[in-house]
C-alpha positions as MATLAB code, in Angstrom:
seq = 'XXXXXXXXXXXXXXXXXXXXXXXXXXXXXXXXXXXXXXXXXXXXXXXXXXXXXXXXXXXXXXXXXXXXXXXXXXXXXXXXXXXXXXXXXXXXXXXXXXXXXXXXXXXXXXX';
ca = [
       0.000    0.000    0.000;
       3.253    2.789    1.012;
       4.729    2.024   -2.585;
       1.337    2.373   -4.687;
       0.893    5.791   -2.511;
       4.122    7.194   -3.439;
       3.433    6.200   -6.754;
       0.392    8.322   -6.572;
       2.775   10.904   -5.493;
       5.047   11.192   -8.425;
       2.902   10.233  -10.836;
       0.566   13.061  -10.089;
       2.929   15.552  -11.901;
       2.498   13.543  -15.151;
      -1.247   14.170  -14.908;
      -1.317   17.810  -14.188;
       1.328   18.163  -17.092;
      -1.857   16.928  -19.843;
      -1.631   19.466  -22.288;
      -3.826   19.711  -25.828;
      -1.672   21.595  -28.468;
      -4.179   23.854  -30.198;
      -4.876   24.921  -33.615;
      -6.074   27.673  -35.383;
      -9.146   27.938  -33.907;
      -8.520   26.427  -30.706;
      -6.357   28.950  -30.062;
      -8.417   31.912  -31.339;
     -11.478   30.459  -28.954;
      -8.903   29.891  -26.355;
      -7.519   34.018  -26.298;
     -10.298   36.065  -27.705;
     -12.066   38.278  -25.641;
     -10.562   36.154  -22.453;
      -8.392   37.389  -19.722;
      -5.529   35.607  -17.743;
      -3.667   35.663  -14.778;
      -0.225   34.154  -14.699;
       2.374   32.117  -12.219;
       3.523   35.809  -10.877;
       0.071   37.147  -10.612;
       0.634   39.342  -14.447;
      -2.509   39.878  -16.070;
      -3.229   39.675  -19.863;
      -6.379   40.997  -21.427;
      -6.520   39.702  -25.328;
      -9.429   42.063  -26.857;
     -11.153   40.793  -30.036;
      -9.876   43.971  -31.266;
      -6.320   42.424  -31.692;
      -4.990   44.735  -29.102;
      -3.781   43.216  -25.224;
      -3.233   44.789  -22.029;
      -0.802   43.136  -19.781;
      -0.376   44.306  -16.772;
       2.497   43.191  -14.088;
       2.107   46.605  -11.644;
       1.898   49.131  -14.693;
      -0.326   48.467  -18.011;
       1.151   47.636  -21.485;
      -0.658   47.479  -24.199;
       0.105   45.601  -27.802;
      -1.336   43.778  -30.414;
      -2.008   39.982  -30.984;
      -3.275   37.451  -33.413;
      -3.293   34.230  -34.173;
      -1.093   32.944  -37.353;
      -1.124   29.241  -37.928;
      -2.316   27.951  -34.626;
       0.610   29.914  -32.841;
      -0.263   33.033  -30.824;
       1.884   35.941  -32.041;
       2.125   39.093  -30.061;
       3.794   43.133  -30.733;
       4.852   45.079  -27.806;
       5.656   48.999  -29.410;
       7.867   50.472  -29.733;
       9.320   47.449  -31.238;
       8.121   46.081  -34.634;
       9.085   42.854  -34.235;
       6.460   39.887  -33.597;
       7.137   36.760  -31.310;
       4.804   33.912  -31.436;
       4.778   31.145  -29.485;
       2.891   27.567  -29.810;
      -0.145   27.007  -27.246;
      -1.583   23.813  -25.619;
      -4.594   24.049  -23.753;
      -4.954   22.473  -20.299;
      -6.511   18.997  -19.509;
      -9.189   20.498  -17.174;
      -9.384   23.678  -19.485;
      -8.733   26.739  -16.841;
      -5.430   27.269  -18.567;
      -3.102   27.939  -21.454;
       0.277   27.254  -21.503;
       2.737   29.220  -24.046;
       6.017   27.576  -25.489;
       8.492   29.975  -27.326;
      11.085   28.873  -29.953;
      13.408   27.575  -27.707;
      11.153   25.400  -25.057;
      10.380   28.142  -22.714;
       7.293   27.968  -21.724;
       4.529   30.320  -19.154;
       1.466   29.792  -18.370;
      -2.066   31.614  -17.790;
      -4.880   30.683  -16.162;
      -8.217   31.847  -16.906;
      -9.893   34.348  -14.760;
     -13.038   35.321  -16.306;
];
């Protein structure tokens, strides 16, 4: 009974790690006009508009779509666009984001 509890134990990582990768319009139901609160208590507010306000203690606006099933986002001044693949949790209250290079953040929905 000890070893099938602590196997309960580790294993429960595994199941809060089950992610959906999203496609074009997963992802465009999963961001528009939804709000989410992140690991450091940020905010992000993606409008249908195509404009977001995050907010970590001061707001920020920029601009987001959707290109191929990635979520792409423009912070001004700069020009430049980063976009990032998204994955949907299992239970659906969140949305993780994975850059180029395997970093990855993630949301959670608050409205």
């Amino acid at each position: 009974m000890r070893i099938l509890a602590i196997l309960l134990v580790l294993a429960g990582p595994v199941w809060a790690e089950d992610w959906r990768v999203l496609d074009q319009a997963g992802a465009e139901l999963a961001l528009t006009d939804r709000v989410l609160v992140y690991e450091g208590g940020e905010t992000q507010d993606f409008r249908a508009s195509g404009r977001t306000l995050y907010n970590a203690g001061a707001p920020s606006w920029g601009y987001w779509e959707i290109r191929e099933g990635r979520y792409c986002s423009q912070w001004p001044p700069s020009r430049d666009w980063d976009c990032y693949d998204l994955a949907l949790s299992g239970d659906g209250a969140s949305v993780r984001f994975v850059d180029d290079w395997e970093n990855a953040s993630v949301g959670r929905y608050t409205d």
